[in-house]
ROTORTI-735263 format. One line per field, with one value per residue (C-alpha): residue in one letter; z, y, x; residue number from 1. Coordinates in nm, 2 decimals, padded with zeros to 4 digits, m for minus. Layout:
<rs>
miro	c(A_...) $
pz	c(Z_...) $
py	c(Y_...) $
px	c(X_...) $
gulum	c(NUM_...) $
</rs>
This chain:
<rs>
miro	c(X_X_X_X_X_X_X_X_X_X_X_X_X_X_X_X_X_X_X_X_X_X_X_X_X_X_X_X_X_X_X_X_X_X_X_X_X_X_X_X_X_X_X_X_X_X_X_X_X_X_X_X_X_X_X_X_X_X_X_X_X_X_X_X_X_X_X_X_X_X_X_X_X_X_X_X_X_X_X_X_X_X_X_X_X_X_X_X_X_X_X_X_X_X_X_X_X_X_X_X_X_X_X_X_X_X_X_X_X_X_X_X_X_X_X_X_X_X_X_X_X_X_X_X_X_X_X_X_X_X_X_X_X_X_X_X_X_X_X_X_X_X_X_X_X_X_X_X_X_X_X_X_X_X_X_X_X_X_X_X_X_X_X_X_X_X_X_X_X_X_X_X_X_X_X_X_X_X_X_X_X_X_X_X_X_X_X_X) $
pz	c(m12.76_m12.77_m12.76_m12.67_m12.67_m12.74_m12.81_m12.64_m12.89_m12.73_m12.97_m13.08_m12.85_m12.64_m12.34_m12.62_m12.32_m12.58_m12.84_m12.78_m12.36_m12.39_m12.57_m12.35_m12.05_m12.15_m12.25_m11.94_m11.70_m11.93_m11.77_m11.49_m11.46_m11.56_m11.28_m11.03_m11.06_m11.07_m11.45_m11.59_m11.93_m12.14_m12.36_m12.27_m12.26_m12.36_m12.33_m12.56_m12.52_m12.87_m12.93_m13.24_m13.39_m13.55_m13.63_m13.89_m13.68_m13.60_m13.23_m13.40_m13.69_m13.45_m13.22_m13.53_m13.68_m13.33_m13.30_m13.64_m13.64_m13.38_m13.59_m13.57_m13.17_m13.23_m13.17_m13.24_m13.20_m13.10_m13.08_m12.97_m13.17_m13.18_m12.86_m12.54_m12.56_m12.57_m12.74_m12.99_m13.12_m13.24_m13.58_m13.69_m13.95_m14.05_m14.15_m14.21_m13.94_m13.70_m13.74_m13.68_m13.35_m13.25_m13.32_m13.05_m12.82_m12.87_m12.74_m12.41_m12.40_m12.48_m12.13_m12.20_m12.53_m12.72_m12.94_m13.34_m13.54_m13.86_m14.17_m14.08_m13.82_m13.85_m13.68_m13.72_m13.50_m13.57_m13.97_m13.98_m13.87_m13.98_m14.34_m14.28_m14.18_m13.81_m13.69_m13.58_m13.40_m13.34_m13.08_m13.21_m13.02_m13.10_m13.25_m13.28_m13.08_m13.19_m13.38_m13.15_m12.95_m13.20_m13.21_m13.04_m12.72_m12.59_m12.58_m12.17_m11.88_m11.86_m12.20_m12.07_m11.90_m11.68_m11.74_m12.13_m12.03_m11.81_m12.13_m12.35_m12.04_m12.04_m12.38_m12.41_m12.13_m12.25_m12.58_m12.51_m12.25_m12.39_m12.69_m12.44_m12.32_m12.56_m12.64_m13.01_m13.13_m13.38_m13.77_m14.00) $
py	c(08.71_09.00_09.34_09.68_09.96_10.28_10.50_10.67_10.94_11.29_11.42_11.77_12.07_11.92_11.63_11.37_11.34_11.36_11.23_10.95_10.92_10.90_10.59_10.42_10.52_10.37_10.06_10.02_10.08_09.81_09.56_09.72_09.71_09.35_09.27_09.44_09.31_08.96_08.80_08.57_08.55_08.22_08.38_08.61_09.02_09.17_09.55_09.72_10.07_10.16_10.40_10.53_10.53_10.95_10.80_10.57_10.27_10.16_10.04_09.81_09.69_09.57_09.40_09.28_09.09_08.95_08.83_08.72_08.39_08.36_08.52_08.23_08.30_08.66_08.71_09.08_09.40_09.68_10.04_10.38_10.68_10.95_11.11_11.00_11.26_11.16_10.80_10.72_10.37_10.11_10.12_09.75_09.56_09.14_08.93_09.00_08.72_08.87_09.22_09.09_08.93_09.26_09.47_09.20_09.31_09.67_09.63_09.58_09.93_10.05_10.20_10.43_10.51_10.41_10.11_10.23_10.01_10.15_09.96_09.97_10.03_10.24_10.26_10.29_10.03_09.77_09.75_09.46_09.28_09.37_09.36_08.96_08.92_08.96_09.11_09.51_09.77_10.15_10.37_10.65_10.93_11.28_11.42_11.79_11.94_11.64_11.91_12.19_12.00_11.74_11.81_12.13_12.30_12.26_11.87_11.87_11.66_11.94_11.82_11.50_11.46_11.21_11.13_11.11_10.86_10.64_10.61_10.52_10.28_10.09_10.06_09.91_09.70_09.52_09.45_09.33_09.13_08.99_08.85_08.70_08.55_08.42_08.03_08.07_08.33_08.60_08.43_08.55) $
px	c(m15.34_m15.54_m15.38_m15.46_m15.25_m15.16_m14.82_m14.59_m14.47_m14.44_m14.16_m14.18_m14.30_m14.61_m14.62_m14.81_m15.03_m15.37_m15.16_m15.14_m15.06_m15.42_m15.45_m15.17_m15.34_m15.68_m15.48_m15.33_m15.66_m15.82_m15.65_m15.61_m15.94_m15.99_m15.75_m15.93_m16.22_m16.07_m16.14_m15.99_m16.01_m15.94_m15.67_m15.36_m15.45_m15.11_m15.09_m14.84_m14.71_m14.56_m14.28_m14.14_m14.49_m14.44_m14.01_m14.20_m14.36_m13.97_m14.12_m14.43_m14.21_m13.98_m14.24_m14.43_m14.10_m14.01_m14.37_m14.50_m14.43_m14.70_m14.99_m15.22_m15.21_m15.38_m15.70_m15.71_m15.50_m15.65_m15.48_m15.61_m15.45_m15.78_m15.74_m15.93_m16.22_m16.59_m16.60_m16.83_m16.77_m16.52_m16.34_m16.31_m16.07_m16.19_m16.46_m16.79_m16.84_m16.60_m16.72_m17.11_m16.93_m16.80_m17.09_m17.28_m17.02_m17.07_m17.45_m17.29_m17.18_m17.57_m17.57_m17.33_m17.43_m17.10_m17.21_m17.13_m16.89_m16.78_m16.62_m16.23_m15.97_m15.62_m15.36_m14.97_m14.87_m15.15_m15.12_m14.85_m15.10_m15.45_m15.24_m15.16_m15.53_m15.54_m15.87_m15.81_m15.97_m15.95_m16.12_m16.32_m16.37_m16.53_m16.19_m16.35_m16.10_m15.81_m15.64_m15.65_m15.41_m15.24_m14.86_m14.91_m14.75_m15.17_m15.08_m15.07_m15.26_m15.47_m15.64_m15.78_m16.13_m16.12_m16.52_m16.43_m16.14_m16.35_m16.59_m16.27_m16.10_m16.43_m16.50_m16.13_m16.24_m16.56_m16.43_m16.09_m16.21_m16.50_m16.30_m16.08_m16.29_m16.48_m16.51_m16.33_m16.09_m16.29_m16.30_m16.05) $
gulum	c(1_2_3_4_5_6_7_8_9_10_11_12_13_14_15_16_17_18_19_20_21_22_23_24_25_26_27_28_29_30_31_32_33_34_35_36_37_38_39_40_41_42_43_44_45_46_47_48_49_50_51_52_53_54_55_56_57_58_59_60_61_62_63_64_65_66_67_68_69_70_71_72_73_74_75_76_77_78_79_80_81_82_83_84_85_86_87_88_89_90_91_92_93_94_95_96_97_98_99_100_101_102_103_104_105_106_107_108_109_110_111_112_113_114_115_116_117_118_119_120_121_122_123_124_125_126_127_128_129_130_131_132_133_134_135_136_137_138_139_140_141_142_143_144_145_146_147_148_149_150_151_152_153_154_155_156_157_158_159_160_161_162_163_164_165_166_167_168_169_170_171_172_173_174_175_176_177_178_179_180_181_182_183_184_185_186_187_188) $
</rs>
């Protein structure tokens, strides 16, 4: 399995459509994408839309005790919690192997100018399992204006570029689908 996802946490005074719609929306037109353009990857994409995330991580505790006994069948979780604005790179969470496999990956994105992998991934909903040795990855994005919108009343539609979230959906994209893909899951 390898999952993307993002949360769906809107819960004080904006629309959570930054924080993190944003990372649910990239999530979903990942495989959307994949879909559309008719791939077939060798292992199962799962897309998972967290809740609870800012309640404590209720939703991916749950999920994570309904689905541990499984572990060995993740490849790698991946969650987007930075805002969709201007991407910059991926965040990754494994082996020294795996993360040399990743950063190949991340050349395919030269084109767009998104190809950085820094030395560890976060994310609410994916520590269960980068904590039992699962491979994990965040999305970075330019978070300058994060906090001007973060948990505020600013936190509308009207906050996302669809450009920047193109550049997020297809970073999402290539890497989850490439690992998918690939002919053995990423080293532990």
């Amino acid at each position: 399995v390898v999952l993307v996802s993002g949360h769906l946490d809107s819960w004080d005074v904006g629309q959570g459509a930054m924080d993190d719609g944003g990372g649910a929306f990239i999530s979903w037109e990942a495989l959307s994408l994949i879909k559309d353009l008719g791939l077939r990857p060798k292992r199962t994409l799962r897309l998972v839309l967290w809740t609870g995330e800012e309640q404590g991580g209720i939703g991916a505790k749950q999920y994570y005790q309904l689905h541990k006994g499984n572990i060995s069948n993740f490849d790698i979780v991946m969650e987007s919690d930075e805002g969709t604005f201007q991407p910059s790179g991926l965040g990754f969470a494994g082996s020294a192997e795996a993360q040399d496999i990743v950063k190949e990956i991340m050349t395919l994105l030269r084109p767009i100018n998104v190809t950085d992998v820094y030395d560890s991934a976060e994310g609410t909903d994916i520590a269960y399992w980068m904590r039992d040795g699962v491979p994990g990855a965040s999305l970075h994005s330019d978070i300058n204006k994060y906090f001007w919108f973060h948990h505020s009343q600013g936190d509308t539609m009207t906050v996302q570029d669809p450009n920047q979230m193109n550049l997020c959906a297809a970073v999402w994209t290539v890497v989850s689908y490439v690992i998918a893909d690939m002919e053995e899951m990423l080293p532990r």
